[in-house]
FIKOLZA-1660 file (N, C-alpha, C; in steps of 0.1 Angstrom, whole numbers, plus 5000, padded with zeros to 4 digits):
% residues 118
   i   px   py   pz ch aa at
   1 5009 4988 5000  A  X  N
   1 5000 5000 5000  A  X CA
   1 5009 5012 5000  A  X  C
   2 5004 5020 4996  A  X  N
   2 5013 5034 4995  A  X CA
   2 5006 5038 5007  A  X  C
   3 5026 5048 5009  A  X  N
   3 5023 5053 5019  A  X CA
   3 5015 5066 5025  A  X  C
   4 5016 5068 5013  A  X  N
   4 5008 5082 5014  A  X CA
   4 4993 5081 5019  A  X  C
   5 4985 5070 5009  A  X  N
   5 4972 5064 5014  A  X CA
   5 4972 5056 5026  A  X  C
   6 4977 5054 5032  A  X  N
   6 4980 5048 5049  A  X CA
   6 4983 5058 5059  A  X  C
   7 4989 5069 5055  A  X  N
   7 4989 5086 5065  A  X CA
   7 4969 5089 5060  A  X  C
   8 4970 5086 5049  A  X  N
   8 4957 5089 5049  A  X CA
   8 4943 5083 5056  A  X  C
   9 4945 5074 5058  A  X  N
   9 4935 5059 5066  A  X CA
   9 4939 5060 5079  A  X  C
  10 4951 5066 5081  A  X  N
  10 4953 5069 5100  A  X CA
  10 4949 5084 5099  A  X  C
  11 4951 5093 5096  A  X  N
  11 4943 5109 5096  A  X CA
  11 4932 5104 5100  A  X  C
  12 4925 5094 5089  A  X  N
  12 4911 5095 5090  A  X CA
  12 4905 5088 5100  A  X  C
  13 4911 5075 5107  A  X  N
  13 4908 5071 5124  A  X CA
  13 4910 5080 5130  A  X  C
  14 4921 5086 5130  A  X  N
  14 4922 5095 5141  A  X CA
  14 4914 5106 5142  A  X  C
  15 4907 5115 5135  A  X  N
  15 4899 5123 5130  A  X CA
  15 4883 5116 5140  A  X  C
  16 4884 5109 5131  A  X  N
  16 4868 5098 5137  A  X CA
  16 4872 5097 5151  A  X  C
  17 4882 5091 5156  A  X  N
  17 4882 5089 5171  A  X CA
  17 4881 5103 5175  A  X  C
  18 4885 5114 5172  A  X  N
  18 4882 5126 5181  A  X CA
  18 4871 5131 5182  A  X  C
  19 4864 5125 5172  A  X  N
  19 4844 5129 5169  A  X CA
  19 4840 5122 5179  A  X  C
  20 4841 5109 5177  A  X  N
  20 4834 5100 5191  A  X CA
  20 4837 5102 5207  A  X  C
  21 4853 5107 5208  A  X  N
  21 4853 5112 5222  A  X CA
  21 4856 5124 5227  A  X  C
  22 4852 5132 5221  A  X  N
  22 4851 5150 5223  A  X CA
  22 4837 5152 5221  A  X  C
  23 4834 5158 5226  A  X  N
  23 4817 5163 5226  A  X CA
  23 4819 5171 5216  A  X  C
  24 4825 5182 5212  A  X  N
  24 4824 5193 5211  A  X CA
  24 4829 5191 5195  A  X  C
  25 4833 5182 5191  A  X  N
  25 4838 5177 5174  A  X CA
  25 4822 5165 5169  A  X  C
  26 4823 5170 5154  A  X  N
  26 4812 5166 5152  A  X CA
  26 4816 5166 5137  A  X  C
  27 4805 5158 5127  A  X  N
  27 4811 5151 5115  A  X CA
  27 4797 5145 5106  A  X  C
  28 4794 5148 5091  A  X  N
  28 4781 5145 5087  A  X CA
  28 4780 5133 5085  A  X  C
  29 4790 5125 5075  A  X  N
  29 4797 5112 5069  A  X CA
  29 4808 5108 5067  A  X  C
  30 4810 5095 5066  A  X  N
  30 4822 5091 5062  A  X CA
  30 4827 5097 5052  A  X  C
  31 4820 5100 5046  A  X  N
  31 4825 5105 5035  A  X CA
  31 4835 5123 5034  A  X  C
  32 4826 5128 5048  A  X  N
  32 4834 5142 5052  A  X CA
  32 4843 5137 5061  A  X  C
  33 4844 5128 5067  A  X  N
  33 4851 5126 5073  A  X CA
  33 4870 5120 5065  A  X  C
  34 4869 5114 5051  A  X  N
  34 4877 5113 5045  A  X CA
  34 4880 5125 5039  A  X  C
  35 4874 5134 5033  A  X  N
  35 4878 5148 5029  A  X CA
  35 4881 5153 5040  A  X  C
  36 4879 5158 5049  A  X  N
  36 4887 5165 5062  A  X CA
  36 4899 5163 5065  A  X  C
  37 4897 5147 5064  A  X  N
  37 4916 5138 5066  A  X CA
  37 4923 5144 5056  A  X  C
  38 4920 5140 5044  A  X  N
  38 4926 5148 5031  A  X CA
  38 4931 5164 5037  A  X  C
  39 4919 5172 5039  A  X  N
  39 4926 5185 5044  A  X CA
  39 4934 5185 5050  A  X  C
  40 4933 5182 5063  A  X  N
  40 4938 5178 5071  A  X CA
  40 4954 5174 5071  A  X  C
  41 4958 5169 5063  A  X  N
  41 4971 5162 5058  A  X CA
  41 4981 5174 5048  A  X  C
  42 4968 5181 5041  A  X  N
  42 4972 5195 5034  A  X CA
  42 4979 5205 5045  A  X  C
  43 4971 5207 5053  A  X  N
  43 4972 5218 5065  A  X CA
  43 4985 5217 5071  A  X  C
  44 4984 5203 5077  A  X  N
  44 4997 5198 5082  A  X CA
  44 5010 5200 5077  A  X  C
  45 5011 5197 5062  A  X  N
  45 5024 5194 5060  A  X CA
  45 5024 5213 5050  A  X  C
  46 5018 5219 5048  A  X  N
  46 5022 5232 5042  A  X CA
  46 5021 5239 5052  A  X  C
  47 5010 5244 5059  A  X  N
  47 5007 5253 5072  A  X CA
  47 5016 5255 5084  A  X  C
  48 5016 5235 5087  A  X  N
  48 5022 5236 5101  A  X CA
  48 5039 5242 5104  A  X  C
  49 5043 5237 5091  A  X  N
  49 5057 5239 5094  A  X CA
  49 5059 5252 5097  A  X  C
  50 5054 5261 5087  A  X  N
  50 5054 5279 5086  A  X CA
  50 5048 5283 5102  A  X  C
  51 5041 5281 5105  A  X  N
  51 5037 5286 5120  A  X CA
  51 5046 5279 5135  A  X  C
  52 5049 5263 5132  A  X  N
  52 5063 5263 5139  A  X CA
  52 5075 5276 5139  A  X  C
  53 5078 5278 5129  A  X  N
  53 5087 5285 5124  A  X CA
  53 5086 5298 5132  A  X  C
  54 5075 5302 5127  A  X  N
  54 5071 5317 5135  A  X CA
  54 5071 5313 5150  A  X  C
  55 5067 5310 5156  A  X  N
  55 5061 5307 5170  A  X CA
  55 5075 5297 5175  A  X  C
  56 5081 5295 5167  A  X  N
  56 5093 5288 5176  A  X CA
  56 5101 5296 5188  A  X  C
  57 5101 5310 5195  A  X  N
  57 5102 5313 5200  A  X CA
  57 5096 5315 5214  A  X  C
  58 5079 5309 5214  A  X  N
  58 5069 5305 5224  A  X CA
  58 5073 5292 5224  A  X  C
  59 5074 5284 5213  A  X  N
  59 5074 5269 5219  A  X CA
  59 5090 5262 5223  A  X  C
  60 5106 5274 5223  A  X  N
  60 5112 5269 5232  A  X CA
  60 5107 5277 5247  A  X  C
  61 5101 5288 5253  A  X  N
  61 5103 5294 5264  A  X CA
  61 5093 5285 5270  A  X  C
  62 5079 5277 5264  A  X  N
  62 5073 5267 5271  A  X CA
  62 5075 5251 5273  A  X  C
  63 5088 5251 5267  A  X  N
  63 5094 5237 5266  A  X CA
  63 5086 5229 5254  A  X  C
  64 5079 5233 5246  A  X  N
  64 5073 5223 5237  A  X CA
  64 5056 5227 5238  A  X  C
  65 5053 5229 5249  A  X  N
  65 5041 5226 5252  A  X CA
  65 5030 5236 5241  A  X  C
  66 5034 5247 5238  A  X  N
  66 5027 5257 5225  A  X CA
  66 5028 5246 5216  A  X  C
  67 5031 5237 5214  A  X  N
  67 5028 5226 5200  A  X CA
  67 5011 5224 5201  A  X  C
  68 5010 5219 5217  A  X  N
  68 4996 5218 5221  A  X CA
  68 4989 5229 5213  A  X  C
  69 4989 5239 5214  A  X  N
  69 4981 5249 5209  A  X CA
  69 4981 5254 5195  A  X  C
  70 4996 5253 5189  A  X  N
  70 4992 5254 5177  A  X CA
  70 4983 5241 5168  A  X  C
  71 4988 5226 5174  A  X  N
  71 4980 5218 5169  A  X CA
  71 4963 5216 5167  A  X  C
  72 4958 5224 5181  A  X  N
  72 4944 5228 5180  A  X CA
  72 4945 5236 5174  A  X  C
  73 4949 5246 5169  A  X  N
  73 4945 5264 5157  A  X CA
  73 4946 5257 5147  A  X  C
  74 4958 5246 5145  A  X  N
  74 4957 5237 5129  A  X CA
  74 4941 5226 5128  A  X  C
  75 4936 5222 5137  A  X  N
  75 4927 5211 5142  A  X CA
  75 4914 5220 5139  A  X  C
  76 4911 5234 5142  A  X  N
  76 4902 5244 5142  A  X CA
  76 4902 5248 5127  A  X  C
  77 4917 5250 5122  A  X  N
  77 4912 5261 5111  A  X CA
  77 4911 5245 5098  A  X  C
  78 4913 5234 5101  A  X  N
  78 4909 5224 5090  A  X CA
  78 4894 5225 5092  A  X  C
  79 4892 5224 5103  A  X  N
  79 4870 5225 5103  A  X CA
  79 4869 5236 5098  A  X  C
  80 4869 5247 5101  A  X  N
  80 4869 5256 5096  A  X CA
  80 4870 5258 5080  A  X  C
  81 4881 5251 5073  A  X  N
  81 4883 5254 5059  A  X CA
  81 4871 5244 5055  A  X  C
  82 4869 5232 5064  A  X  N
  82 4860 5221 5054  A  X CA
  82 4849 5229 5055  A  X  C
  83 4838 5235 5066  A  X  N
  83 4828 5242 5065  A  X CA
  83 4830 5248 5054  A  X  C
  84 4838 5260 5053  A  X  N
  84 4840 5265 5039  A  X CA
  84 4835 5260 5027  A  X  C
  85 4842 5247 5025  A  X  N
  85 4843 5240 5011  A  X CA
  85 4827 5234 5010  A  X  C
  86 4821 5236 5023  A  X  N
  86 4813 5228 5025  A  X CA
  86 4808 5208 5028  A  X  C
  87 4820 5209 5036  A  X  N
  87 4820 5199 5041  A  X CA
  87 4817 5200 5054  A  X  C
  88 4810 5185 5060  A  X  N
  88 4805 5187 5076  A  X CA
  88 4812 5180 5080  A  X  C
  89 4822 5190 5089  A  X  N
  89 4833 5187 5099  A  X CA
  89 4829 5198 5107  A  X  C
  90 4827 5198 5122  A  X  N
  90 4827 5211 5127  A  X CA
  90 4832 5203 5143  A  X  C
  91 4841 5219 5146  A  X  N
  91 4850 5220 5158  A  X CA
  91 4844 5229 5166  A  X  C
  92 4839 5230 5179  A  X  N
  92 4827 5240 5186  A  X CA
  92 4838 5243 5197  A  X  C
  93 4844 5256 5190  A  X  N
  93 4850 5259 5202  A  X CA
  93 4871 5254 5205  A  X  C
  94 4878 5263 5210  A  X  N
  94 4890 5265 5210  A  X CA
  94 4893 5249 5220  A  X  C
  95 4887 5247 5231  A  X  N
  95 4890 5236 5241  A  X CA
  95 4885 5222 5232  A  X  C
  96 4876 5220 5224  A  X  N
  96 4868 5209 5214  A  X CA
  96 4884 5205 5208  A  X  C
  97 4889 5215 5205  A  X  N
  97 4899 5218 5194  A  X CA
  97 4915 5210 5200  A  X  C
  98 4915 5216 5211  A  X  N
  98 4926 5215 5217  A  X CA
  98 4927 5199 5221  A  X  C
  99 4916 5195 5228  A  X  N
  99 4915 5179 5234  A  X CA
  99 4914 5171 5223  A  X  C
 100 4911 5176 5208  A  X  N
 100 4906 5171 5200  A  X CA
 100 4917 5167 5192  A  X  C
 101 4928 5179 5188  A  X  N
 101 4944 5176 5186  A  X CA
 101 4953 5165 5192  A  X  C
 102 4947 5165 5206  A  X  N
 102 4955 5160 5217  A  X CA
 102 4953 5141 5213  A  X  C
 103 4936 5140 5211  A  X  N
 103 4935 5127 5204  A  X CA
 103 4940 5122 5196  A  X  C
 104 4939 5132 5181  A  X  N
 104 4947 5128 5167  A  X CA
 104 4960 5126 5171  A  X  C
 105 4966 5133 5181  A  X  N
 105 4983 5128 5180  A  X CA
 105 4981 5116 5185  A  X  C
 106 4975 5114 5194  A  X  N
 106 4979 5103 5205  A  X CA
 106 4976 5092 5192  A  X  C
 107 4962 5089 5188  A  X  N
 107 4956 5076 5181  A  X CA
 107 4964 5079 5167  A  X  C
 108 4970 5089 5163  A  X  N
 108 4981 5089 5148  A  X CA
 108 4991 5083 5152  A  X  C
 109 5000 5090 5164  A  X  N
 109 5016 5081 5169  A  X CA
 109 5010 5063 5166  A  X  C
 110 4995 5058 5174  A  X  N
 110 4995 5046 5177  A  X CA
 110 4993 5038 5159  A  X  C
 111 4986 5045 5157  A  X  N
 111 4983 5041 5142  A  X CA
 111 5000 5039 5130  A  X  C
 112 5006 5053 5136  A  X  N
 112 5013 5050 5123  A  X CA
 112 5026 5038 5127  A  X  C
 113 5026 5033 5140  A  X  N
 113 5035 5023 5143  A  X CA
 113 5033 5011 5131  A  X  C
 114 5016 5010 5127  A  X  N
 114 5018 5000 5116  A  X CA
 114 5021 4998 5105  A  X  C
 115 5024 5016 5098  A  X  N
 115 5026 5019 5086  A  X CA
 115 5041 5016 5082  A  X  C
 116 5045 5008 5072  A  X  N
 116 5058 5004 5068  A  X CA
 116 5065 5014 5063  A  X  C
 117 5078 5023 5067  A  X  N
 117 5089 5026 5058  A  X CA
 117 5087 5027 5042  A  X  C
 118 5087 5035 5038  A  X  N
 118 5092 5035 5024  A  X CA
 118 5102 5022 5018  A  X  C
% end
């Protein structure tokens, strides 16, 4: 399987698992739920690095811990873009956001332990 489509099928667990245990994240269909991932994967790899970059100066004076928070503004502004596009992904709120990041990392780290090397 490519690997690209296996970052993609763990986004999209991970995504789904933060719907089922955050109140505050919510989702129309599987089917927005794989477009979000897709986003999702966009946001990450063009967005995140550029706002690391800037903000690297808060996230060494907090030892890391600003990652938390940018991860939720990335986790927010992907609902945010799918509403846009018109897709039903929605994030209710900065704390939805935050716990809701906190999941995708956790169930991505666990997921991608299965995903093979290039």
């Amino acid at each position: 399987m490519n690997r690209w489509l296996a970052k993609w099928i763990v986004n999209t667990l991970a995504l789904w698992a933060a719907a089922i245990l955050i109140p505050g994240i919510s989702y129309g269909n599987l089917l927005s739920l794989i477009v979000v991932a897709l986003l999702f994967g966009i946001v990450n790899t063009f967005i995140k690095p550029v706002v690391k970059l800037f903000s690297l100066p808060f996230i060494i004076l907090t030892l890391g811990l600003f990652t938390l928070v940018i991860n939720a503004l990335l986790l927010w502004l992907t609902a945010g873009l799918a509403v846009g596009l018109g897709v039903q992904f929605y994030v209710h709120g900065f704390w939805a956001a935050f716990w809701g990041a906190i999941i995708v990392s956790i169930v991505s780290l666990i997921l991608s332990i299965f995903v093979p090397e290039d």
